[in-house]
N, C-alpha and C positions, 0 to 999 in steps of 0.2 A: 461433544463433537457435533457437526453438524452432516448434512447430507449435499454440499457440496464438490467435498472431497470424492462421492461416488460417480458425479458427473462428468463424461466425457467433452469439457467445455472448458475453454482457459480461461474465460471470466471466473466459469464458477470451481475451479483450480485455485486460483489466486485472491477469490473473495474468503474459501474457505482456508487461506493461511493467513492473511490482511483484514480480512471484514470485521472481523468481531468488534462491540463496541470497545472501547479505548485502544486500540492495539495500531492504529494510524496517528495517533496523540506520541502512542509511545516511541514508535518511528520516527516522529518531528524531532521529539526531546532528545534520541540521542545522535540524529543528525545534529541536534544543534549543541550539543556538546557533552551532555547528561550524561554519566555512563554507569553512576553506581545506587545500587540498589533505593537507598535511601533519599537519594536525591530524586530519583525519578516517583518515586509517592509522594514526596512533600509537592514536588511540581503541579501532578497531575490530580492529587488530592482523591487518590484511587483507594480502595482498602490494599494491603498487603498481600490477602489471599488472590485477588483480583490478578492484581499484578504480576505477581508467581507464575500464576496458571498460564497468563499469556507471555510473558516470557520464556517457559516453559517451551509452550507451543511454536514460538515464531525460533528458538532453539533445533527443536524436533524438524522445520524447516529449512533447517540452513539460510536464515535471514539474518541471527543474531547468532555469534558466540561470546561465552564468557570465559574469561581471561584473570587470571589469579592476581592480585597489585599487592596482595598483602600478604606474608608468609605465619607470621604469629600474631592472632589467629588467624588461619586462612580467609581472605576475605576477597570478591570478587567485582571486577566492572565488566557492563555488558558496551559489546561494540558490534556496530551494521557490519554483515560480513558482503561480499560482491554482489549477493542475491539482494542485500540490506539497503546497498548505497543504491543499485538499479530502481530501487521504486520511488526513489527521491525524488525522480522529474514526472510518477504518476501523483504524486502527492504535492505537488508543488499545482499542476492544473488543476484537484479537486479544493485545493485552494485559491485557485484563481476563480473559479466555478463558485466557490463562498462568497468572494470577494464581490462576483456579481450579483449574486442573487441573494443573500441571506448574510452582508456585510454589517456588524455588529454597529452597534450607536458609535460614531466620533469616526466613523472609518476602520480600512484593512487595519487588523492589527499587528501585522507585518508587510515589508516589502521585498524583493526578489532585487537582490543585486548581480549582474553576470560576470563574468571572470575580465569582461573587458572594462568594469567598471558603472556600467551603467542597468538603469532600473529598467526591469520588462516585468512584463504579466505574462506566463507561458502560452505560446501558441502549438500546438501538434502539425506539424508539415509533411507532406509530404515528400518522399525522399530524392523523387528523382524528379520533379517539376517545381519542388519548392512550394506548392501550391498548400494555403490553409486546410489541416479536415476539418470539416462538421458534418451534419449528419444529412445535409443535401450535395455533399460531394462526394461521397462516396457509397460502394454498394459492397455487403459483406456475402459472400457465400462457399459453402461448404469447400475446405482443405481437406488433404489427407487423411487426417486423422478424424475425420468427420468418422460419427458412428449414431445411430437410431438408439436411444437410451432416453432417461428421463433427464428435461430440460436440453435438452440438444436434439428433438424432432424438425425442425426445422432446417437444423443446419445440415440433417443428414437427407434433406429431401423429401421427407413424411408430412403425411400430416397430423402426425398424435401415433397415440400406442397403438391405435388399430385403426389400421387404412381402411 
């Protein structure tokens, strides 16, 4: 486990259920249609135990359940649960984000088709002006649930453990 989970911060909430290394791969694969055990190793060319563990985990999270396809012997596929399918358009920017910056030889090696048919690169907008975010249009600061802890000093107004 890691020590994001202790931090009072939704990045670091959601890095410690998402971040680990392959567990955003795994996400892709079974958005993209992958759903059982053995297909998703051969895919991702992970070990077994790897893959367990983090399945396991994004489980324990309510990202992914597993769902029985086979009765003798019981045998199971994994599917994105509401939590599962919601990070699909944060994963589709950290891809667009690839695609800019660190885009493999020959080009993206995928494209983003939208339900109207056509090709886009994810933009983040704004909701009620429509306007693009990047990090010169906007300013983040402390919500509700803001609290002085480690890794969220800033957000609660501090500046470090000891003022």
């Amino acid at each position: 486990m890691n020590r994001f989970t202790e931090m009072h911060c939704s990045i670091a909430q959601a890095v410690g259920v998402v971040g680990e290394p392959w567990t955003p791969l795994i996400l892709r694969d079974l958005f993209l249609g992958l759903r059982r055990f053995d297909d998703l190793a051969a895919d991702l060319g992970v070990s077994r135990n790897l893959l367990t563990q983090r399945l396991e985990r994004l489980m324990e999270a309510g990202v992914v359940e597993r769902l029985p396809y086979q009765e003798r012997p019981v045998r199971y596929e994994y599917h994105l649960t509401r939590a599962g399918l919601d990070i699909v358009p944060a994963l589709t920017t950290l891809m667009a984000w690839g695609d800019k910056w660190s885009t493999p030889p020959g080009g993206p090696p995928a494209l983003l088709i939208h339900s109207c048919g056509e090709q886009f690169t994810p933009v983040v907008a704004c909701p009620h002006c429509g306007g693009e975010v990047t990090a010169e249009s906007i300013t983040m600061m402390g919500g509700p649930g803001a609290a002085p802890g480690p890794g969220t000093w800033v957000l609660a107004g501090g500046s470090g453990p000891v003022d």
